[in-house]
N, C-alpha and C positions, 0 to 999 in steps of 0.2 A: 543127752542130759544137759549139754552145756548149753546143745540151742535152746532147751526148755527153759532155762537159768538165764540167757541174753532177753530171750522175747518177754519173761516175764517183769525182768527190770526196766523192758521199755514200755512196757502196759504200764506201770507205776509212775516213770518220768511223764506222760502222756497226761497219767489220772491229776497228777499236784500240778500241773503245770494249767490244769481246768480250773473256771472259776467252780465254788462252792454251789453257788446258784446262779441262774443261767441268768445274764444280763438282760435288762428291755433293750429292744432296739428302738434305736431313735429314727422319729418321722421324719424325713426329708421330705421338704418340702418343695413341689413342685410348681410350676404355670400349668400343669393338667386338670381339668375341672374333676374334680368328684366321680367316681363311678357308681357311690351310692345314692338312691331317689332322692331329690329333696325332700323337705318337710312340707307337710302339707301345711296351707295356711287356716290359721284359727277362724271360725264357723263364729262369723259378727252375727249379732239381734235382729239386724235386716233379714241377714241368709235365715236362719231358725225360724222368723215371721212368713219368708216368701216358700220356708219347707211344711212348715202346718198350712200354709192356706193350703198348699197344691195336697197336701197329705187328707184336707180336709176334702176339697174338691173330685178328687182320685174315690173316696172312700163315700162320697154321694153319686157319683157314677155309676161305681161298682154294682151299688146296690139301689138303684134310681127302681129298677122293673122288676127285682127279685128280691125277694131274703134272703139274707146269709145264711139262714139254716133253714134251707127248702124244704126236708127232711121231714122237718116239724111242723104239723097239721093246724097246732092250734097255735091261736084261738079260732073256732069253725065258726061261720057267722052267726050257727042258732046261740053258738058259746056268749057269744056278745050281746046278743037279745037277750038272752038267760040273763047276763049280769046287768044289762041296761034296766031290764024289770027289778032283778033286785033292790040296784043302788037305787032306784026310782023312789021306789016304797021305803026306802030307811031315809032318804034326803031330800022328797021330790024331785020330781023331774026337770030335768033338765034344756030348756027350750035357745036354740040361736033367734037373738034377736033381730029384730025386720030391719036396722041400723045400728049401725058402729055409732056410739056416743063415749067418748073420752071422760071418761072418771073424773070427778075434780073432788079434788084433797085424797087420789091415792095414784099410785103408779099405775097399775091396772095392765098386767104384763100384756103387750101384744095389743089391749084395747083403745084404739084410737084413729080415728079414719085417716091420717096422714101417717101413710108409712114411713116418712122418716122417724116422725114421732111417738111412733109406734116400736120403731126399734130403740130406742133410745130409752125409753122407758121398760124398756123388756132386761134392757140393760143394766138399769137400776137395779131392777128385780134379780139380780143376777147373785148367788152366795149371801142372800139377806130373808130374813121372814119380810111379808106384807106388810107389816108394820114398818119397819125401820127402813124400805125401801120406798112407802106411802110419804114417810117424813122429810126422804130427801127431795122426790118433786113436788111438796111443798114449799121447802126451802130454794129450789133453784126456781119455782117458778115465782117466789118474792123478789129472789135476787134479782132477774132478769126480767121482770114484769109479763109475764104468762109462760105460754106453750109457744113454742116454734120460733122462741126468738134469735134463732139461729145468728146473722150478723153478730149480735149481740153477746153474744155466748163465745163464739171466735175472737171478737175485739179485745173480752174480759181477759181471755187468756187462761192458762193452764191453770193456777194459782187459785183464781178465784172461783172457777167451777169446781175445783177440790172443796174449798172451802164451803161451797154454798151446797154441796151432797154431799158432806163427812158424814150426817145421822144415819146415814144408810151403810156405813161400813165400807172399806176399801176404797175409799174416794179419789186416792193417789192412781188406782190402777184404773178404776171408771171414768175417771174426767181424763185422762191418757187416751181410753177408748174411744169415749164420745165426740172429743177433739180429731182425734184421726178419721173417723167417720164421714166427719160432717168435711173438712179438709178433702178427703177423697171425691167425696160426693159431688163437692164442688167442680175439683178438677176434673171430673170424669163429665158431668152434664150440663155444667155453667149453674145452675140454681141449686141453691137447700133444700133441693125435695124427691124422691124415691117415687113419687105417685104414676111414675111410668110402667109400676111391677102391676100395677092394676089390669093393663093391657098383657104383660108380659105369661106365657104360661107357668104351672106348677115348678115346672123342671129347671126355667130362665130365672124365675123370680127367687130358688131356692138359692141356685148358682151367682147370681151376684151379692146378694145375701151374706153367703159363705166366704166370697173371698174380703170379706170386710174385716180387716184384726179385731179381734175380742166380739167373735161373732161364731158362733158353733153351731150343730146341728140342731137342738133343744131352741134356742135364741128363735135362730130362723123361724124353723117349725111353729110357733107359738104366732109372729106377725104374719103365717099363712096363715093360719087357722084362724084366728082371729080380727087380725087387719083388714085381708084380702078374704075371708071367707072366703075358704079354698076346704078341702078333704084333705088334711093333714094332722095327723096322730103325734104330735109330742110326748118326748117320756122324761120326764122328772123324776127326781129323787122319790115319788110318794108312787109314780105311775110303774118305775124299775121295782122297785119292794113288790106292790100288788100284783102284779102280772109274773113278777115270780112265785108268789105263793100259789096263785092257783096253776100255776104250770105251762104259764103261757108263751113261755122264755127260756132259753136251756140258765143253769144254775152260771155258768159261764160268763152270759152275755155280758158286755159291758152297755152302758146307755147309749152309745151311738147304732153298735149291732141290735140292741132293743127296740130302738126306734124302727129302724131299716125293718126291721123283722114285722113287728107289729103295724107299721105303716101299710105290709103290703097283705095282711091279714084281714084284719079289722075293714067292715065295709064303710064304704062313703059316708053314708047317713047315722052310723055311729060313732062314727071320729069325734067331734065335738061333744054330744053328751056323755060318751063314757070318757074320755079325759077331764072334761069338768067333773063329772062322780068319781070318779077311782081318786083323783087329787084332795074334793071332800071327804071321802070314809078316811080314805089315808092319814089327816089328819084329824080325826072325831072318831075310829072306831078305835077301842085299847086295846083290842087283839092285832088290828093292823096298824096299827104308826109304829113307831120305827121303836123298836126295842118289845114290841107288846108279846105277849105269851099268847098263844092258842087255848083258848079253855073252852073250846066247841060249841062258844054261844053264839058267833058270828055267822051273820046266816050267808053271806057270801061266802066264807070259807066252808062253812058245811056244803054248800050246793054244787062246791069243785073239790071236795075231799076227796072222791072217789080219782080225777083227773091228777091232782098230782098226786097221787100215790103210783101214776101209770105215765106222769109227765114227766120233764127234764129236769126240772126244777125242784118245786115241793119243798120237802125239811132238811133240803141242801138247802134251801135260802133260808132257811128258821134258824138254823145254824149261824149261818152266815149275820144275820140279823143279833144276835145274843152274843156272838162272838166281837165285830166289829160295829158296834154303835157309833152312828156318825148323830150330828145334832140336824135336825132337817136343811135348817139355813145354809147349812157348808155344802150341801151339796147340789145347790143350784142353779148354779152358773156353768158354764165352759168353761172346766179344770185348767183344758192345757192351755186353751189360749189367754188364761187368766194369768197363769205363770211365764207366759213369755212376755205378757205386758209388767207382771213385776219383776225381770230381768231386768226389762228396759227402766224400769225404775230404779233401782238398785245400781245400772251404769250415771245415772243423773244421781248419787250420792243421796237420797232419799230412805237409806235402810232404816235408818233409826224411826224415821216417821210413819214408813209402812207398819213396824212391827210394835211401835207404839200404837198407832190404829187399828191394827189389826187385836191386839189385848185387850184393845176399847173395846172393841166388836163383841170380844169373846166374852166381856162382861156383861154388856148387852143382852146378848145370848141366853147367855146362863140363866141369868133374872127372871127374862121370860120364860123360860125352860122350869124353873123352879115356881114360878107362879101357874103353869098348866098345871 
């Protein structure tokens, strides 16, 4: 008992004699470097521009010779004759012409025999209606006294090619683009001019295209098809809607997988007329532009009723369409590489003027939007 009585009073002298709460120990400091990783270092607007080209690049390889959804049959090419006759008769038909002639007083996406000028104006076109993209190469081709006056347009500087294509909307982040371009071009061939992709094949002319900043899959696509009259399927904001309603698309796709998909679908000699139709109805029929209801009068959706009710797409996209209304204009251009150029804006202290122009934009918009 008394040992029970000893050992218990030294458990006690033990417990008071403890702090309350256990103390932090202190760091000492050592000359031993770290055993834990460093920090990795912050991802600059270079690194981000030089991970979407190769991201862009990577993802035209991938799918240069297949679709991404092998899987998926259609569009089968009677499907595309079927809709070629359709759009035919509701919009006339649609013929490539015997000559590339450059539009004068509109941007004319992709239309222009000089491919640099070709991209450039595709570029315009890029996140704007026709209209307000038509009014900025008016204005730069005042400012700068025509087409191709490249020198001239470098000399002027960044400032003033913003300035001379503000009516087209985002002119901070297009005249960023267009500068870089024409700068690359240079250094890469000595002269202002791309007219070497004439010689170059499909697969060359797309690839250096692509590593251009503020150049995407859509961009590209549009100066083959058009420029180079080449067999190339661009999909646009009005080509993504149409080819999912009738089922030609899983409900999924995003516009680049759409492209990829439908490029290797769609036969040669359809490419060009049903892009030019499917982009007309898109914008003229009220069942198909963007927010329209199905009321079974459109005779193109009746003639592939039967197909998406059996496709991937269908009144998954009719949903999708009711749900999230975009305005045509916004969608474009090449999303992401548009936002890495107004990143790079945004480090040049420029935010206030982006989002003041871009409100412009949105007023613009609207106007016309409310006067359709």
């Amino acid at each position: 008992m008394a040992l029970l009585r000893s050992s218990a009073r030294s458990y006690k002298r033990q417990a008071s004699d403890e702090p309350a709460t256990p103390s932090k120990k202190k760091r000492v400091k050592t000359d031993q470097p770290s055993a834990s990783s460093p920090r990795r270092p912050k991802t600059t607007l270079v690194d981000r521009a030089a991970e979407l080209r190769d991201r862009k690049l990577k993802s035209f390889a991938a799918h240069a010779q297949q679709s991404p959804f092998a899987e998926l049959v259609h569009p089968t090419p009677a499907e595309c004759v079927l809709a070629h006759d359709i759009l035919a008769r509701l919009h006339g038909d649609c013929l490539r012409p015997d000559k590339v002639v450059a539009p004068k007083g509109a941007a004319g996406c992709g239309s222009s025999p000089s491919v640099l000028d070709a991209l450039v104006r595709t570029i315009l076109s890029q996140n704007t209606s026709d209209a307000n993209s038509s009014r900025a190469k008016r204005s730069m081709d005042a400012e700068y006294g025509g087409s191709d006056c490249w020198d001239a347009i470098v000399a002027g500087g960044q400032q003033r090619l913003q300035q001379a294509i503000k009516s087209g909307g985002l002119s901070v982040v297009k005249s960023r683009a267009i500068l870089n371009i024409l700068h690359q071009v240079k250094e890469r061939h000595g002269v202002y001019s791309l007219d070497h992709l004439f010689e170059a094949s499909d697969h060359d002319a797309m690839r250096e295209m692509l590593s251009f900043k503020g150049v995407g899959p859509k961009t590209a696509s549009c100066v083959l098809l058009f420029c180079l009259r080449r067999a190339s399927f661009a999909v646009d904001t009005h080509v993504h809607r149409i080819t999912g309603l009738l089922g030609w698309r899983p409900a999924c796709a995003t516009r680049e997988e759409a492209q990829a998909h439908l490029d290797a679908r769609v036969p040669p000699q359809e490419k060009y007329p049903l892009h030019v139709l499917i982009i007309t109805h898109g914008k003229t029929c009220a069942e198909c532009r963007a927010g329209g209801k199905n009321l079974g009068k459109c005779e193109l959706r009746r003639a592939f009723g039967k197909g998406r009710l059996k496709g991937a797409a269908g009144h998954d996209v009719e949903r999708q369409e009711l749900n999230v209304v975009k305005k045509e204009e916004e969608e474009e251009g090449d999303l992401d590489t548009l936002k890495i150029l107004k990143d790079e804006v945004a480090r040049h202290k420029d935010e206030d003027l982006v989002k003041e122009e871009d409100a412009s934009h949105q007023d613009q918009t609207d106007k016309e939007q409310r006067k359709k």
